[in-house]
C-alpha positions in Angstrom: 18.8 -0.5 13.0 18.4 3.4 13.6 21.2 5.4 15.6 18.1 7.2 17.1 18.6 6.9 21.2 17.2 4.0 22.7 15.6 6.5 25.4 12.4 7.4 25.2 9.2 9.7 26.4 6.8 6.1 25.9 4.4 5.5 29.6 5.9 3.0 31.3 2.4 1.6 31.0 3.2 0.7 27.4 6.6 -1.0 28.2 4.5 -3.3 30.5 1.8 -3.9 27.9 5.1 -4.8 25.4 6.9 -6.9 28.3 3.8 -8.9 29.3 2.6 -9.4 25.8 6.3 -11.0 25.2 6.5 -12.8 27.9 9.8 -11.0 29.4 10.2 -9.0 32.6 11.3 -5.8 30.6 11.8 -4.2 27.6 13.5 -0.9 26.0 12.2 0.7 23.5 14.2 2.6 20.9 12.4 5.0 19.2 12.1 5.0 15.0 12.9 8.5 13.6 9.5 9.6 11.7 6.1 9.0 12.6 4.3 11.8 11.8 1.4 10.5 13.6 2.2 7.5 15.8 5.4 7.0 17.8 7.1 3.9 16.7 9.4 2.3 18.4 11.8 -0.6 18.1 11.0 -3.3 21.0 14.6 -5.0 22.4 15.2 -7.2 24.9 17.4 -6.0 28.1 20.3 -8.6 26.8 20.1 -8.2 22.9 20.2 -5.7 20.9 18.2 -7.2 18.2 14.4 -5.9 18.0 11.9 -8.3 19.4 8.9 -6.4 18.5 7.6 -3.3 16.5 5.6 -1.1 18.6 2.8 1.7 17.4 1.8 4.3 20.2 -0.2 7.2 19.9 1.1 9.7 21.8 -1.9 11.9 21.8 -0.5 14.8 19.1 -0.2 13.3 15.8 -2.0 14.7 13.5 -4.7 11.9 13.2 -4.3 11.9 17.3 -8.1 12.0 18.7 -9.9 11.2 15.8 -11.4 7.2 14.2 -8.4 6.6 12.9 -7.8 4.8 15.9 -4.7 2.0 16.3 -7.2 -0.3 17.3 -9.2 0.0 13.7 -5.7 -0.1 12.2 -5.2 -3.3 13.9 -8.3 -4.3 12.3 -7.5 -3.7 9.0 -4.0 -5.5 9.2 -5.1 -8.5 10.5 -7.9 -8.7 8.0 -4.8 -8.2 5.7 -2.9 -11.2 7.1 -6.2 -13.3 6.5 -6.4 -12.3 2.7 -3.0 -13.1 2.3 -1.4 -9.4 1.7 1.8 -9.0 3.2 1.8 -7.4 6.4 3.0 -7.6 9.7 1.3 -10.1 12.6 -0.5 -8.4 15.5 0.9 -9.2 18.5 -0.8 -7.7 20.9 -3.1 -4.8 21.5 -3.3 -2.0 24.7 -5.9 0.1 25.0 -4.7 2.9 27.6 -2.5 4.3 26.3 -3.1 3.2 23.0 -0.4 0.9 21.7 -0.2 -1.6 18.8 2.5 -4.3 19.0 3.8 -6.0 15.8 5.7 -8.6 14.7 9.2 -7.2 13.7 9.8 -7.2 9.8 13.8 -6.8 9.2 14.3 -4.6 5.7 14.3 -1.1 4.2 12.1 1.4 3.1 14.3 3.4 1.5 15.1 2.3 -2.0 18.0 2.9 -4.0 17.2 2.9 -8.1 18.2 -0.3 -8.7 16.4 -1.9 -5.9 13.4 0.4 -7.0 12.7 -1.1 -10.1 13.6 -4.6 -8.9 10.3 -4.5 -6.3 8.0 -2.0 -8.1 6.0 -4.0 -10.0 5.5 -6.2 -6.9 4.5 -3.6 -4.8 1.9 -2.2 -7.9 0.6 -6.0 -8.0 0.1 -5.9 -4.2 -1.6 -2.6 -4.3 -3.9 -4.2 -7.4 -4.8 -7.0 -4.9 -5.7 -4.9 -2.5 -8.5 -3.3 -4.9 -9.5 -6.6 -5.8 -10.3 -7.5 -2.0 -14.4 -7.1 -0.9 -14.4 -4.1 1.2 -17.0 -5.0 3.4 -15.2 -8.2 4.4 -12.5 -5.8 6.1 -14.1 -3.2 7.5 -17.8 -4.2 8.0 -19.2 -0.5 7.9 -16.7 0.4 4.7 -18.7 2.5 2.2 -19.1 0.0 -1.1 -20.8 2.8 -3.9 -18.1 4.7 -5.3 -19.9 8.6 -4.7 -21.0 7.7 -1.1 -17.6 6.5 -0.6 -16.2 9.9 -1.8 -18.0 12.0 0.1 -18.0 10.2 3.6 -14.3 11.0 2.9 -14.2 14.5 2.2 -16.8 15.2 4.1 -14.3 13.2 7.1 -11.1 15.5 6.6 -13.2 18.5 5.9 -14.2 18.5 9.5 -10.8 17.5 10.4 -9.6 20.5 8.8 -12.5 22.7 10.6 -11.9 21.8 14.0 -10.0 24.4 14.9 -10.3 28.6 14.3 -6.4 28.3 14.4 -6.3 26.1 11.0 -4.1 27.5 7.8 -6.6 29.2 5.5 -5.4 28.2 2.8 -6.9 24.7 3.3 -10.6 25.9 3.2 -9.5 27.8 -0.5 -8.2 24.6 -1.2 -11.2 22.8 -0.7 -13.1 25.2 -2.3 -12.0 24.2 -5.5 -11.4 20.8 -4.6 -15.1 20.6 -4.8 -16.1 22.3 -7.6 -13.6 20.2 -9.9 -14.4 16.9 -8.1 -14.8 14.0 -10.7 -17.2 11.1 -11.2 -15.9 8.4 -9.0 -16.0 4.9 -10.2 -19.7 3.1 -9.5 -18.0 0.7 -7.2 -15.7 1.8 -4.4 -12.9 -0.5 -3.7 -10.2 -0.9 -0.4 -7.9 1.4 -0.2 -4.4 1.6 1.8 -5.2 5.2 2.4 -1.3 5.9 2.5 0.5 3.7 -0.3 4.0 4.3 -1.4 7.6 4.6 -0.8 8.5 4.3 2.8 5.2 2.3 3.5 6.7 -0.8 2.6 9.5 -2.7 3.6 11.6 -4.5 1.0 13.9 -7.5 2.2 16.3 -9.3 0.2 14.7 -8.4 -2.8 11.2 -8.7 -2.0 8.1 -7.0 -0.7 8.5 -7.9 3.3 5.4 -5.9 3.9 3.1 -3.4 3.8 2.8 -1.4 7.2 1.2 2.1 8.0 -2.5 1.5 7.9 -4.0 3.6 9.7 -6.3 6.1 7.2 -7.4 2.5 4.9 -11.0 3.2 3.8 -13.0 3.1 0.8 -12.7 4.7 -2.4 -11.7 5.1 -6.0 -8.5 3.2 -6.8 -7.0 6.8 -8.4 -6.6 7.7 -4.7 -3.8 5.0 -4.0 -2.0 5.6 -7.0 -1.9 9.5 -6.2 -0.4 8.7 -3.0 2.3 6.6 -4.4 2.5 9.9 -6.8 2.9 12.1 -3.9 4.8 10.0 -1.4 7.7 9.6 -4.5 8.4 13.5 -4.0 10.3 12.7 -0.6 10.9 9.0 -1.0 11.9 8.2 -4.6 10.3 5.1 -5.7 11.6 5.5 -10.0 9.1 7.1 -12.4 5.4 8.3 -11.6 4.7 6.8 -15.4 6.7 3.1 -14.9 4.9 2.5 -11.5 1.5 3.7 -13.2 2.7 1.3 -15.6 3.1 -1.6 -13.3 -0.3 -1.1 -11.7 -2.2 -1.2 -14.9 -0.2 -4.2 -16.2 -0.9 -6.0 -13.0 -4.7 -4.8 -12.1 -5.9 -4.9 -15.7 -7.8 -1.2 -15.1 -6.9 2.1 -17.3 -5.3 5.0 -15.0 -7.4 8.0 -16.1 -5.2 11.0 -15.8 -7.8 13.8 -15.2 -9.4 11.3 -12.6 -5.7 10.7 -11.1 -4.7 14.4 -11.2 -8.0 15.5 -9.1 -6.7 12.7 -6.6 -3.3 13.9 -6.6 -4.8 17.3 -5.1 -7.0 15.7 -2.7 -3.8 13.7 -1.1 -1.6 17.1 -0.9 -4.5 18.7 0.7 -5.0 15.6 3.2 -1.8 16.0 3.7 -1.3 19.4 4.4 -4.7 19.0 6.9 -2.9 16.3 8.8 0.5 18.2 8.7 -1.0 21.7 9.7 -2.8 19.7 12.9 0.7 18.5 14.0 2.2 21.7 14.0 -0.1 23.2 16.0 -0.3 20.8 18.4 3.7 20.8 18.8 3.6 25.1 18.6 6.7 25.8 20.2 8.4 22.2 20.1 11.2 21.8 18.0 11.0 18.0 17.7 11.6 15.7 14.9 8.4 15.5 14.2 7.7 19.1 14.1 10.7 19.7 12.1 9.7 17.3 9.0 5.9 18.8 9.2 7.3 22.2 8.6 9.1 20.7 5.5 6.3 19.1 4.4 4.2 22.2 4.8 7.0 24.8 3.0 7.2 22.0 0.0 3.2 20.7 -0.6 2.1 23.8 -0.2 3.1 25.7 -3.9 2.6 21.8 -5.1 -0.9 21.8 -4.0 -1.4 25.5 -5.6 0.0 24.3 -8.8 -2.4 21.1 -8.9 -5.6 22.8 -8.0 -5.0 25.9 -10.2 -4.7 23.7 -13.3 -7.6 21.4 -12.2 -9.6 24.9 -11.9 -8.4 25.6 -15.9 -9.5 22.3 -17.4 -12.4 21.9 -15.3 -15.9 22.2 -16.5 -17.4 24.2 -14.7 -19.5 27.0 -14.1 -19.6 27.8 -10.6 -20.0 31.7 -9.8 -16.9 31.6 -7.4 -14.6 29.8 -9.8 -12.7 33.4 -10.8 -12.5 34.1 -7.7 -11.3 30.9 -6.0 -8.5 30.7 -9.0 -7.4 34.6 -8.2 -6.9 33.9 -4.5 -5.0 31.1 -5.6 -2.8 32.5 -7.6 -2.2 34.9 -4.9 -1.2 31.5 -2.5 1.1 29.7 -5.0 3.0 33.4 -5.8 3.3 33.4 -1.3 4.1 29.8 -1.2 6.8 29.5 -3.6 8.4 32.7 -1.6 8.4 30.5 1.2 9.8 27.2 -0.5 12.5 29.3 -2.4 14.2 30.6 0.9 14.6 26.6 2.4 16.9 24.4 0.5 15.9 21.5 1.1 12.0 21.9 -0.3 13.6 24.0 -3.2 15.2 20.4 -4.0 12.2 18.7 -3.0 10.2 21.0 -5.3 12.7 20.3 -8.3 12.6 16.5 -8.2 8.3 16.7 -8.3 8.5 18.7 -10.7 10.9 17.2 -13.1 9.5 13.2 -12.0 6.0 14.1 -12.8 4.0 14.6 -10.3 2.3 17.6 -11.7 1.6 16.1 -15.3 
């Protein structure tokens, strides 16, 4: 349970849909801290305080608001979950105006202590293995099967998602810049992907993996893309060491992490990141919400990470495209600005410390 208020800004439209699709005369909704993109909500009864329901709405400025990610593709994906047998939440009900996605409540944490992090790890790296084993085109019909096609239909995705606006950071198109002349091979075969894996997108009860929620960017790709957002998502949520949970997955999936494969990937998921993030705030300018607040964290502390990443993918890399000095000078420039910026906030000065010590940049 959160000590969040049990008030809320959700249309009354969507306690309706989440009344009628439970068969009570009302509900309140308590809203979930987080949800960078979606509001979620705990779903009560008017004579319990026990949650009856989870609830997903898109409120309209997320930073996926507005685009295919949609909540009714996500509810696509999660049911074709439940049907391979991977651990996730039952659809309950969907509503299409406003957009809303009820769930079955799953009781647990997604927070883990150390202990409990090493107890569920390899679980959660065997689940995340399983996924990759599933036939993509038996989830999402139209998924993207050859591993380059796959690729680029996804850059090519959140590269217009990060041109959409005059008003975007511009540091993201340097980014990309030399996210593309330093982008690796992909595997032949593209496998499913949770888009989003990691610490805080699971929920671990009494021990166990309860299940795996947040689905919303799943697509098609190379399987170095999940395991660089476990990578990334461990720099706010610990989840124990980047090399025992690379461990687990390769113990349980039987494939060989390539680290110059994974640390391209570990750019590309700070720069999606950052692209979602950077929408957010400016689609909340001058709010002061939650939601707002933890993007501008994110943004102070990914952004030196990201420099760091792309500026030694730029030295190892191969390559001999003309604007390669030049992309690396501006980006020097960025990280000196951005690490300014990160040294003046406390909290993504500690943030900053424990990526750096746990590995994320190796």
């Amino acid at each position: 349970m959160t000590d969040a208020p049990a008030t809320s800004n959700a249309d009354e439209a969507v306690v309706q849909f989440a009344a009628r699709t439970l068969s009570l005369d009302t509900v309140r909704l308590q809203r979930l801290p987080g949800g960078a993109s979606r509001g979620s909500f705990l779903v009560q009864s008017t004579t319990a305080d026990d949650p009856v329901a989870f609830l997903r709405v898109d409120e309209g400025r997320g930073g996926l608001s507005n685009t295919s990610f949609t909540l009714a593709r996500e509810s696509a994906v999660i049911r074709a979950m439940a049907e391979k047998g991977i651990p996730v939440p039952r659809i309950l009900g969907e509503n299409l105006d406003p957009p809303a996605l009820l769930m079955q409540f799953l009781p647990g944490r997604t927070r883990l202590n150390v202990e409990l992090a090493e107890q569920v790890g390899p679980a959660y790296m065997a689940v995340l293995a399983e996924i990759h084993r599933l036939r993509p085109n038996e989830v999402l019909a139209d998924a993207a099967l050859e591993g380059n096609r796959a690729l680029q239909a996804d850059l090519n995705w959140w590269t217009d998602l990060a041109n959409e606006s005059a008003d975007a950071a511009p540091y993201l198109a340097l980014a990309l810049e030399a996210l593309r002349i330093s982008i690796p091979e992909p595997d032949t075969h593209a496998v499913f992907l949770h888009g989003d894996a990691g610490a805080g997108n699971f929920l671990v009860d009494d021990g166990r993996i309860g299940g795996l929620i947040d689905w919303e960017m799943a697509h098609t790709g190379d399987f170095h893309e999940d395991l660089a957002w476990v990578c990334m998502r461990m720099v706010f949520t610990p989840f124990g060491t980047v090399r025992q949970r690379l461990a687990d997955y390769e113990t349980a999936s039987g494939r060989t992490v390539l680290e110059s494969r994974l640390a391209w990937y570990k750019a590309f998921v700070t720069w999606k990141a950052l692209v979602a993030v950077d929408r957010t705030l400016r689609q909340g300018a001058g709010q002061n919400s939650e939601v707002v607040q933890t993007s501008r964290l994110v943004s102070v502390a990914y952004q030196p990470l990201l420099a760091d990443l792309l500026l030694r993918l730029l030295d190892e890399a191969a390559t001999s495209a003309p604007d390669t000095a030049r992309i690396a000078r501006e980006l020097s420039a960025f990280a000196a600005e951005a690490e300014r910026t990160a040294q003046s906030d406390e909290t993504a000065v500690r943030v900053l410390a424990r990526a750096r010590a746990g590995g994320f940049l190796s």
